[in-house]
C-alpha positions as CSV (number, residue, x, y, z in Angstrom):
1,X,0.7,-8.0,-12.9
2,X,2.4,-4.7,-14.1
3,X,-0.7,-3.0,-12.9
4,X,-1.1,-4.6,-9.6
5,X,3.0,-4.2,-8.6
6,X,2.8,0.0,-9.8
7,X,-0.7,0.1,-7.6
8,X,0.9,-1.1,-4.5
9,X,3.9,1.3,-5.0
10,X,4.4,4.0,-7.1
11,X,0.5,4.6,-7.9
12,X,-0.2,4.6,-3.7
13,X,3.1,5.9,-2.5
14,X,3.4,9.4,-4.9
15,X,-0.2,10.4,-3.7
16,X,0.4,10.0,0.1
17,X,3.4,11.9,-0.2
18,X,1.7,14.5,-2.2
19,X,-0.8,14.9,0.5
20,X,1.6,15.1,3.3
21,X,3.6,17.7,1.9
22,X,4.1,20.8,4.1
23,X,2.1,18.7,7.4
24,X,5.2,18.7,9.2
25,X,6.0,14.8,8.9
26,X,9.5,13.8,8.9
27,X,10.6,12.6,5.8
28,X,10.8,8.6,6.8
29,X,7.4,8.7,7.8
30,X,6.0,9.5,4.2
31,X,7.0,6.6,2.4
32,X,6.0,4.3,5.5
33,X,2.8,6.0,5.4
34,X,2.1,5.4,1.2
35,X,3.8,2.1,1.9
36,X,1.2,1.1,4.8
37,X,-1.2,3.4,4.3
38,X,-5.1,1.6,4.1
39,X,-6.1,-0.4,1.1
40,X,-7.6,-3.7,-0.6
41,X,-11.4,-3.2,0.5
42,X,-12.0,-0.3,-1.4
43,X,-10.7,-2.4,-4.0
44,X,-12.5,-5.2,-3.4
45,X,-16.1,-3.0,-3.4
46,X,-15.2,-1.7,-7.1
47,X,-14.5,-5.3,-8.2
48,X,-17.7,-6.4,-6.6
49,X,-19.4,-3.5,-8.4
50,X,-18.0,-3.8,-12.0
51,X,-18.9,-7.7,-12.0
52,X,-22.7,-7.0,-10.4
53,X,-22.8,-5.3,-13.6
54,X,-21.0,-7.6,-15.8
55,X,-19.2,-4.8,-16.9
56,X,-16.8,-4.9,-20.6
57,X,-12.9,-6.2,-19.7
58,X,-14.4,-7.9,-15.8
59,X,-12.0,-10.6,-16.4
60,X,-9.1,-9.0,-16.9
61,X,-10.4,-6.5,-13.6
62,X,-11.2,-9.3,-11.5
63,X,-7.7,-10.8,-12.3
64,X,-5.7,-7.0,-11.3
65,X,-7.4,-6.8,-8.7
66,X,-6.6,-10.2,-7.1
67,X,-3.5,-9.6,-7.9
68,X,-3.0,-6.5,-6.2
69,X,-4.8,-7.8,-3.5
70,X,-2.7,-10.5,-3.0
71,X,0.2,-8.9,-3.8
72,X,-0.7,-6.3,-0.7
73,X,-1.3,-9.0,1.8
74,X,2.3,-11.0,0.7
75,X,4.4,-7.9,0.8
76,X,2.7,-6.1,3.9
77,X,3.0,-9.8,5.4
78,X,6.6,-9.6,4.7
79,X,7.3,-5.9,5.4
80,X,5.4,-5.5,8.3
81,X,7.7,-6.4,11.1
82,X,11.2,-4.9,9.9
83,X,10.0,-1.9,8.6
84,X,7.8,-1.3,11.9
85,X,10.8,-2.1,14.0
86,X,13.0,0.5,11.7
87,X,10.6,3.3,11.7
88,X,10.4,2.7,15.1
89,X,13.7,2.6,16.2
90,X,14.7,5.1,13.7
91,X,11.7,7.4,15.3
92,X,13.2,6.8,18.9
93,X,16.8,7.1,17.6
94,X,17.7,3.4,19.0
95,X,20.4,2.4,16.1
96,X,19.8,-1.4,17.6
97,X,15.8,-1.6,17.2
98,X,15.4,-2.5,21.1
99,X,12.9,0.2,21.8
């Protein structure tokens, strides 16, 4: 579970704003970006890969990454709206959110 919480934050998040350094993103937009940014299916390929080939430790493989898929889908689910709205208002400089 350790795993699966780091891969969804830190693990994602440091890379993507790695990558964006020196693109000319405001600095909001990084973290929203490693925070939203495209995953689970690449995930979900490995997994499908490593137990195709009954690979040593699948259990405990198949377990992260359901957790970390889950885990994605819960905290995007929960996230998605506020943080959109935020970003959004934040990007438009409307304090109240309104667009």
């Amino acid at each position: 579970m350790v795993h699966a919480v780091l891969s969804l934050t830190v693990v994602r998040m440091l890379p993507v704003f790695l990558a964006a350094f020196g693109v000319g993103l405001r600095s909001d937009a990084k973290p929203f970006l490693g925070w939203f940014g495209p995953r689970g299916l690449a995930s979900i390929v490995f997994l499908v890969i490593v137990l195709r080939e009954k690979l040593p430790g699948h259990d405990i493989l198949a377990a992260t990454t359901v957790a970390s898929v889950v885990l994605n889908i819960i905290g995007h689910g929960v996230t998605a709206n506020p943080l959109s709205t935020a970003f959004g208002a934040h990007a438009t400089g409307d304090p109240s959110g309104q667009g």
